[in-house]
C-alpha positions in Angstrom: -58.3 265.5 -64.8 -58.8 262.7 -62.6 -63.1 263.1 -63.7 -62.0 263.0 -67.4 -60.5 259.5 -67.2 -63.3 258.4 -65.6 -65.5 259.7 -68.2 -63.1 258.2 -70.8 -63.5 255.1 -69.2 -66.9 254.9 -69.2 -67.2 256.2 -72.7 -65.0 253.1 -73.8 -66.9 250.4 -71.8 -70.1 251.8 -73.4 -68.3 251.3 -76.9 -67.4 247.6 -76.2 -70.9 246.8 -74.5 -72.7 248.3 -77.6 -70.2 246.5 -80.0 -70.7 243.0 -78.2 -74.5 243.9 -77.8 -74.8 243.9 -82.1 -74.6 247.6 -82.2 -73.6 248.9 -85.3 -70.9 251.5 -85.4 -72.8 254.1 -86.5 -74.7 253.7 -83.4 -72.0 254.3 -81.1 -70.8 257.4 -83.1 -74.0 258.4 -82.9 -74.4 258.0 -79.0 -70.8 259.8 -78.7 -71.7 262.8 -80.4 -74.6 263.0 -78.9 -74.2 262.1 -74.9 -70.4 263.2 -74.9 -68.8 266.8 -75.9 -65.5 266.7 -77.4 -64.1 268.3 -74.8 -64.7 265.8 -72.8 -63.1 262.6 -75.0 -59.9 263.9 -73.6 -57.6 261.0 -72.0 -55.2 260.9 -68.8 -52.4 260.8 -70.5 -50.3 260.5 -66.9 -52.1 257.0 -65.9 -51.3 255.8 -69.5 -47.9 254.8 -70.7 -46.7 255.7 -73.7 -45.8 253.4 -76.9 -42.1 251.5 -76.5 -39.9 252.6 -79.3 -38.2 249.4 -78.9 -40.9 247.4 -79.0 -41.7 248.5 -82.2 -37.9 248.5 -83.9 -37.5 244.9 -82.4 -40.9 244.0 -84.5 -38.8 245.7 -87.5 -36.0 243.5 -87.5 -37.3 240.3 -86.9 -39.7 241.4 -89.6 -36.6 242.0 -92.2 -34.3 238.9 -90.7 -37.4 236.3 -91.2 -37.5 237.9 -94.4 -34.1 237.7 -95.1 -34.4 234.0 -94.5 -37.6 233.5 -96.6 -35.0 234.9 -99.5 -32.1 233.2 -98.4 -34.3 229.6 -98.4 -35.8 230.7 -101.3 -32.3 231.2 -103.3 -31.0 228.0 -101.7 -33.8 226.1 -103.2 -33.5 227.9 -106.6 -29.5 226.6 -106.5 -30.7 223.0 -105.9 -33.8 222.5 -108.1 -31.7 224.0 -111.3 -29.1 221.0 -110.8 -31.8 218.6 -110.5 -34.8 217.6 -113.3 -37.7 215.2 -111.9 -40.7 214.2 -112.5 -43.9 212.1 -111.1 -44.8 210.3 -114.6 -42.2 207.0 -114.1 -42.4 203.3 -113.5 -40.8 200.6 -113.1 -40.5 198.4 -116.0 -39.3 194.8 -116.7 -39.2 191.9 -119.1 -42.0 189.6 -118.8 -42.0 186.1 -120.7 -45.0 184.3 -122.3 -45.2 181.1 -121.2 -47.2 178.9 -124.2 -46.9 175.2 -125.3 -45.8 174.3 -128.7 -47.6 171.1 -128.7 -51.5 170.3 -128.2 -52.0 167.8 -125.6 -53.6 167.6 -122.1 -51.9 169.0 -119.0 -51.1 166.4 -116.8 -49.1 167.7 -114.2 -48.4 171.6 -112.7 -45.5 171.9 -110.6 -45.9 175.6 -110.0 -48.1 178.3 -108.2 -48.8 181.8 -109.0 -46.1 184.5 -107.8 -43.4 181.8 -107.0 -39.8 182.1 -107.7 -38.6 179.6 -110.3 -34.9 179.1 -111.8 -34.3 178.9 -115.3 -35.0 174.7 -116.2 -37.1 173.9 -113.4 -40.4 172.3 -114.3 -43.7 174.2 -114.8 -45.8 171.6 -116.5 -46.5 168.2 -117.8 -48.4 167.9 -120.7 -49.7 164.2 -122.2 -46.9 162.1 -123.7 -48.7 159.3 -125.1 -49.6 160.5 -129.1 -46.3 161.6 -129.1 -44.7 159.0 -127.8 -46.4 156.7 -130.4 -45.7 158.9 -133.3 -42.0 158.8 -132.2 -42.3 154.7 -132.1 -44.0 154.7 -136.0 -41.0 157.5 -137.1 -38.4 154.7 -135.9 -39.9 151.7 -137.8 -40.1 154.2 -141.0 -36.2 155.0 -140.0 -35.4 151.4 -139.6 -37.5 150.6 -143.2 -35.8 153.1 -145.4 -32.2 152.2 -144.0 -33.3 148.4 -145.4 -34.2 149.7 -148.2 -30.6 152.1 -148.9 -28.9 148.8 -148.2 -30.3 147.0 -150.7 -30.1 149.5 -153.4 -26.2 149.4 -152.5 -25.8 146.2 -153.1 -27.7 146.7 -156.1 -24.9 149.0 -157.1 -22.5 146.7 -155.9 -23.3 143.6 -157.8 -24.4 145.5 -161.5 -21.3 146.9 -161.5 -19.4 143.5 -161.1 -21.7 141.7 -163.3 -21.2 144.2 -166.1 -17.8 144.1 -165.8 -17.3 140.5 -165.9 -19.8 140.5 -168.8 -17.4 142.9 -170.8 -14.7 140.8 -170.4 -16.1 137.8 -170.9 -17.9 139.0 -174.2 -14.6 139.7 -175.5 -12.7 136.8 -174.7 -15.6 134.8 -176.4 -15.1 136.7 -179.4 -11.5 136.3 -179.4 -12.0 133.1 -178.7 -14.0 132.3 -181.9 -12.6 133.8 -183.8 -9.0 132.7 -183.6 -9.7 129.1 -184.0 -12.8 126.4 -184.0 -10.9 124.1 -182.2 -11.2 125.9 -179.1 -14.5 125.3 -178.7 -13.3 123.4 -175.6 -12.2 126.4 -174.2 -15.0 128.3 -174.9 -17.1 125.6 -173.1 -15.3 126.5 -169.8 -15.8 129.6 -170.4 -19.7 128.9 -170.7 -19.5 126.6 -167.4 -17.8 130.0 -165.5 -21.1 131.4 -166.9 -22.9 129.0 -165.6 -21.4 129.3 -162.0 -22.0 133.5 -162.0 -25.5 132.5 -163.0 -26.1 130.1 -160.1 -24.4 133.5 -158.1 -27.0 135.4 -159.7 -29.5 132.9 -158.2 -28.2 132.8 -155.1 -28.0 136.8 -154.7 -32.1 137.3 -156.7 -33.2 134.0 -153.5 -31.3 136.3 -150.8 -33.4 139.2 -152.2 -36.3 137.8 -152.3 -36.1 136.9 -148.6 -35.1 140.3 -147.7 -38.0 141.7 -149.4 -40.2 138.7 -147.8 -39.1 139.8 -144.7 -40.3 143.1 -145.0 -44.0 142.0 -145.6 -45.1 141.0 -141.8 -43.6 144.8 -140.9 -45.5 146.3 -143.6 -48.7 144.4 -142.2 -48.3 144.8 -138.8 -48.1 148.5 -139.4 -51.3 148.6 -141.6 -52.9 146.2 -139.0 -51.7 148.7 -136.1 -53.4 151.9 -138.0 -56.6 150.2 -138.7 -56.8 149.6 -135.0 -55.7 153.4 -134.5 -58.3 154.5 -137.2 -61.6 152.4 -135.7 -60.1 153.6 -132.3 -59.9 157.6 -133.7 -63.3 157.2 -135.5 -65.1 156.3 -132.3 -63.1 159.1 -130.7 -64.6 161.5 -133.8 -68.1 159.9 -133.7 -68.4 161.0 -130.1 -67.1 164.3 -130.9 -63.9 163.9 -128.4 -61.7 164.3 -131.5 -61.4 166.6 -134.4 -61.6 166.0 -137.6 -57.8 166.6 -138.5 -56.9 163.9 -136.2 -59.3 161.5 -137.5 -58.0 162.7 -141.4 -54.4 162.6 -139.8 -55.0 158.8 -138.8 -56.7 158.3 -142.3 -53.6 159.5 -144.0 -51.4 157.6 -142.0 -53.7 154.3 -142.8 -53.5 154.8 -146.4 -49.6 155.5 -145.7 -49.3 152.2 -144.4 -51.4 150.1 -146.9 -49.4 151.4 -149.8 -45.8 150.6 -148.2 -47.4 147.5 -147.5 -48.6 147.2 -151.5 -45.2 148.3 -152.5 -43.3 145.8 -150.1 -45.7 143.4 -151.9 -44.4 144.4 -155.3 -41.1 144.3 -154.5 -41.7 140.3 -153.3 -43.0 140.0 -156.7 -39.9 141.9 -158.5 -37.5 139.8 -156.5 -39.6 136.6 -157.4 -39.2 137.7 -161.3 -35.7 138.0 -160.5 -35.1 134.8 -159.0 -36.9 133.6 -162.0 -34.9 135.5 -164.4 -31.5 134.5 -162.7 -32.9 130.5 -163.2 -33.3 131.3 -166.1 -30.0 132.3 -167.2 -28.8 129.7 -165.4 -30.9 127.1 -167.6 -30.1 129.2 -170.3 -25.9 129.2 -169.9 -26.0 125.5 -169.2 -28.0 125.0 -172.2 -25.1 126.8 -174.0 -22.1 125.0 -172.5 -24.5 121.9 -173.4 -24.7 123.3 -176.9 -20.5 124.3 -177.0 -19.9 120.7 -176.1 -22.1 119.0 -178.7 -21.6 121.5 -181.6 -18.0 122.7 -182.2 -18.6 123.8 -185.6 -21.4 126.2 -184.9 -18.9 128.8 -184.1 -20.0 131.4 -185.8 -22.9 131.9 -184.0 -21.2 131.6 -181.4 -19.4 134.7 -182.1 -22.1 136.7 -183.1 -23.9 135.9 -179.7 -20.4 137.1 -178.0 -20.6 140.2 -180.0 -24.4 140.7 -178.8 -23.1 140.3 -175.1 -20.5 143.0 -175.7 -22.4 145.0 -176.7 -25.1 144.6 -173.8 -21.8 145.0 -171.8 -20.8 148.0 -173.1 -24.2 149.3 -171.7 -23.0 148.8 -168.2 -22.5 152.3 -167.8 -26.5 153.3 -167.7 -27.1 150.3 -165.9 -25.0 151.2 -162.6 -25.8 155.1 -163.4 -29.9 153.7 -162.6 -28.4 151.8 -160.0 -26.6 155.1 -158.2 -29.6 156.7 -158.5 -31.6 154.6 -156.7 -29.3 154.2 -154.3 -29.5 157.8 -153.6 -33.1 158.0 -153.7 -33.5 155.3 -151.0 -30.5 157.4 -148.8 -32.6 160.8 -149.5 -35.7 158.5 -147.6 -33.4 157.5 -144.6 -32.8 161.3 -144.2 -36.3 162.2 -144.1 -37.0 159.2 -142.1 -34.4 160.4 -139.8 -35.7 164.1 -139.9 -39.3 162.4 -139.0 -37.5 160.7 -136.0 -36.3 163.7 -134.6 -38.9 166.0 -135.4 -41.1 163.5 -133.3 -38.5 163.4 -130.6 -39.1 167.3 -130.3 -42.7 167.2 -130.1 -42.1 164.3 -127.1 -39.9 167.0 -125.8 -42.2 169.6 -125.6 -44.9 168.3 -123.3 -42.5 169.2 -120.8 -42.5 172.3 -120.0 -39.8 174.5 -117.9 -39.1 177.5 -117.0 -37.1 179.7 -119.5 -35.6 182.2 -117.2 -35.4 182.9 -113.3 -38.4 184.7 -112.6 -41.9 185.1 -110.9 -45.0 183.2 -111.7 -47.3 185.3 -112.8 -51.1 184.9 -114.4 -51.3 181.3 -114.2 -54.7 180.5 -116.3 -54.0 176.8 -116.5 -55.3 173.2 -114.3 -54.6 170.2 -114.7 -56.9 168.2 -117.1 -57.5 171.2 -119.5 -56.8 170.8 -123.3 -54.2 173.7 -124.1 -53.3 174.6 -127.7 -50.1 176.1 -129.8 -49.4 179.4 -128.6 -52.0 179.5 -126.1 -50.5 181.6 -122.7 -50.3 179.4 -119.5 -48.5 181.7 -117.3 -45.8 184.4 -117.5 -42.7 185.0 -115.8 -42.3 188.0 -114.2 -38.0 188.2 -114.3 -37.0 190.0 -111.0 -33.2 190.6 -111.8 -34.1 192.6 -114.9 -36.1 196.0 -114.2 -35.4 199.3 -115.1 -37.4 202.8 -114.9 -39.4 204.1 -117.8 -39.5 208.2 -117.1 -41.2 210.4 -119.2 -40.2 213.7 -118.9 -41.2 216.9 -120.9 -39.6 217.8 -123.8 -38.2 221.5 -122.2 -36.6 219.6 -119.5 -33.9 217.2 -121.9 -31.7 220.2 -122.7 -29.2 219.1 -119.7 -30.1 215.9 -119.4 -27.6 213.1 -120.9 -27.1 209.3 -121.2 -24.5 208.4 -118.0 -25.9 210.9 -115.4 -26.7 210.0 -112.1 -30.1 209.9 -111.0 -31.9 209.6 -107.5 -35.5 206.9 -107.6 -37.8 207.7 -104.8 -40.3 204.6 -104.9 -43.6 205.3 -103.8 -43.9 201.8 -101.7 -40.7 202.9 -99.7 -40.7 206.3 -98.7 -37.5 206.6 -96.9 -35.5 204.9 -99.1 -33.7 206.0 -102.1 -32.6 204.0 -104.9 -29.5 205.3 -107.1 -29.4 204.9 -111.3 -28.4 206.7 -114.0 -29.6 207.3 -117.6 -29.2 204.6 -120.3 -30.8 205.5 -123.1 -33.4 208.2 -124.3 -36.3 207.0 -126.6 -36.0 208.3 -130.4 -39.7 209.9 -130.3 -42.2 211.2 -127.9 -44.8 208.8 -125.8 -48.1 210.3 -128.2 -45.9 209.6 -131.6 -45.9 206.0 -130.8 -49.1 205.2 -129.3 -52.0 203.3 -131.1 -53.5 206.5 -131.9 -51.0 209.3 -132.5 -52.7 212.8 -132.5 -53.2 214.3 -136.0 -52.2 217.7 -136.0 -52.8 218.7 -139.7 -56.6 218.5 -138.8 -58.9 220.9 -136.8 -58.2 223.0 -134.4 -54.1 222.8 -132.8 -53.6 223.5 -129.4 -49.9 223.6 -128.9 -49.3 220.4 -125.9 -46.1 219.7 -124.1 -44.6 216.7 -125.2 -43.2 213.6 -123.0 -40.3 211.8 -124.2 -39.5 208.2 -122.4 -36.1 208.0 -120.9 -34.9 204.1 -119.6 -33.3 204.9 -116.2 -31.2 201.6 -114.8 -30.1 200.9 -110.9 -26.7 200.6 -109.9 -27.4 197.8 -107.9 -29.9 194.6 -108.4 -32.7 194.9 -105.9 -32.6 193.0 -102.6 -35.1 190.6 -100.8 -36.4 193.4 -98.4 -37.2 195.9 -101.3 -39.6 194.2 -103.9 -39.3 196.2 -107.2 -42.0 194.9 -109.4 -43.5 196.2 -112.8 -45.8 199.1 -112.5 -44.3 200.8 -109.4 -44.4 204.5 -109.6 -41.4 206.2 -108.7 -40.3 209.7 -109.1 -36.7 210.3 -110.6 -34.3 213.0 -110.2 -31.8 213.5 -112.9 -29.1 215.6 -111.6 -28.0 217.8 -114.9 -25.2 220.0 -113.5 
């Protein structure tokens, strides 16, 4: 027995030599049946113990508890992902505002940097005042031109209603007058020296006019003198080609503006003069008469008959402060549009300073100091940190549990180990590929049926804090929890 094991032995140390040599088993099996009889494969089975049962039942159980566990964890998991619905395809969102100037002028001054907090009103830029600050100036003296002008068209008013009225009155006394006796041609000669003095009030009212209007001439001049300077200084401007042609037309149309108020302040000078001329005149003319009443009592008659004439003038009064009234209200319609222009041109001054609109971050500043910046062009944006939300966009076979007010859990990529709690505000009426520039057109070609993602805005309970920078275009991965 004791030979056999030995010849086992040997047998098996031949096996492993020839299998670490590269021999192939067919080799060995062929060297076993060949060198070795059967008979002699036969193993001490007394120097050899024998297999532990409870080796072998231990292996079994821990087989069937790890198993059990596997399950156990597997079920577990099942349990929590069917309360839960999340997804990778979400970022953070947030308003960002446009920055742009609503005037054309030259940036003088920047206050601001890129990414640097601002509060709403602070400065951001300073753009060139002057233009605007001149166009303001030539709105005032237009302001300042038409109120003149409503105040003499109200006195206008004033003084044709008086006159007409006394006119009436006097027309009929006259003819009263005449006609109830000859002899009181004395009477009627007082009446014709009362004429006499509302003439020389006439006078005094057409001479007050005409200095008015006078006055208004060396204003009109100065401004026509102050846009030819403006014009020569714009057309050397355009002939260099530092200015466009709208601002040298703009300048044109402002030089022609003021050469025809000047023209027209001119021929107002010239209507006052005709009036002062015309209230002479009648003052000539009503002396003449109570010259006349005093030398000729017995031309009565026509006396009447001129009396009848001036009632009848009199009685046109009506029309007379109707043309007045609306003149009056023509000249108040230019002090409103005067005082539009004046406030209009307070605006514009009021837009080359720029400030901030909201609280935010500076973002995408594109602007120096120097440049030339136009309406509407963008100078910067504001990135506004209290106001961000998550944009989800989860597959359509995942909204059947999901509503607006469930709580959700935001893992942000840029913080690991932190978790940010939200819930649901609002679910998007259509999916992500309906609204974008080129929706698919399924009625054409082939269709290949494609799992839809709808967005889903997703708010935080609580504003983010200075260690935790939240900023639009974060990804994040959102877990809605649906039961």
């Amino acid at each position: 027995m004791r030979e056999q094991g030995i010849k086992a032995g040997s047998i098996k140390a031949e096996r492993e030599n020839l299998g670490n040599n590269g021999g192939s088993p067919a080799e060995v099996t062929e060297q076993e049946t060949t060198e070795v009889p059967e008979s002699e494969l036969v193993v001490d089975t007394e120097d050899k113990p024998k297999p532990n049962g409870k080796r072998r039942k231990r292996i079994f159980v821990f087989g069937g508890l790890g198993l059990f566990v596997a399950i156990l964890a597997g079920f577990g998991y099942w349990l929590y992902a069917r309360q839960y619905e999340s997804t990778d395809d979400a970022f953070i969102d947030g308003d960002i505002v446009q920055v742009s100037p609503k005037v054309s002028a030259y940036v003088t001054k920047i206050y601001v940097k890129n990414n640097q907090f601002v509060h709403k009103g602070d400065p951001l830029v300073d753009l060139d005042p002057k233009d605007y600050e001149l166009k303001l100036e030539q709105a005032k003296a237009q302001l300042e031109n038409a109120k003149s002008q409503h105040g003499l068209a109200q006195a206008n008013v004033a003084l044709t209603t008086k006159t007409t009225g006394a006119s009436q009155t006097q027309a009929r006394s006259n003819i009263e007058t005449t006609k109830s006796n000859v002899q009181q041609t004395v009477a009627a000669a007082d009446s014709k020296k009362s004429l006499i003095n509302q003439a020389q009030a006439a006078v005094r009212t057409a001479q007050a006019n005409l200095a008015q209007t006078r006055a208004q001439v060396p204003q009109a001049e100065s401004n026509v003198h102050l846009a030819e300077v403006e014009y020569n200084r714009r057309r050397v401007l355009f002939d260099r080609g530092d200015i466009s042609r709208q601002a040298l037309d703009q300048e044109v149309n402002t030089l022609q503006s003021t050469r025809a108020q000047l023209d027209s302040a001119q021929k107002l000078v010239l209507a006052a003069q005709s009036k002062v001329d015309e209230a002479n005149s009648a003052v000539a003319s009503a002396e003449e008469n109570y010259r006349q009443s005093l030398a000729q009592v017995n031309v009565t008659q026509s006396q009447v008959d001129e009396s009848r004439g001036r009632l009848l003038d009199a009685n046109a009064a009506p029309e007379r402060i109707d043309v007045s009234q609306s003149q009056a209200e023509a000249a108040e319609s230019q002090v409103g549009a005067a005082q539009a222009a004046v406030d209009q041109a307070e605006q514009e001054l009021s837009y080359t300073k720029i400030v901030a609109p909201e609280d935010g971050y500076v973002t995408k500043k594109t602007i120096e100091e120097g440049q030339l910046v136009q309406v509407g062009a963008p100078l910067m944006a504001l990135s506004l940190s209290d106001d961000i939300w998550v944009v989800a966009n989860f597959k359509e076979t995942q909204l059947e549990l999901m509503r607006v007010g469930q709580n959700v859990d935001i893992k942000v990529d840029a913080y690991p180990n932190d978790t940010f709690h939200g819930q649901i505000e609002s679910f998007q009426v259509g999916t992500g590929s309906r609204f974008s520039v080129l929706p698919s057109e399924n009625a054409t070609g082939n269709y290949v049926k494609v799992v839809q993602r709808v967005p889903i805005k997703i708010v935080f309970n609580e504003k983010p804090d200075k260690v935790h920078l939240l900023a639009p275009g974060m990804s994040v991965e959102p877990s809605v929890k649906v039961r």
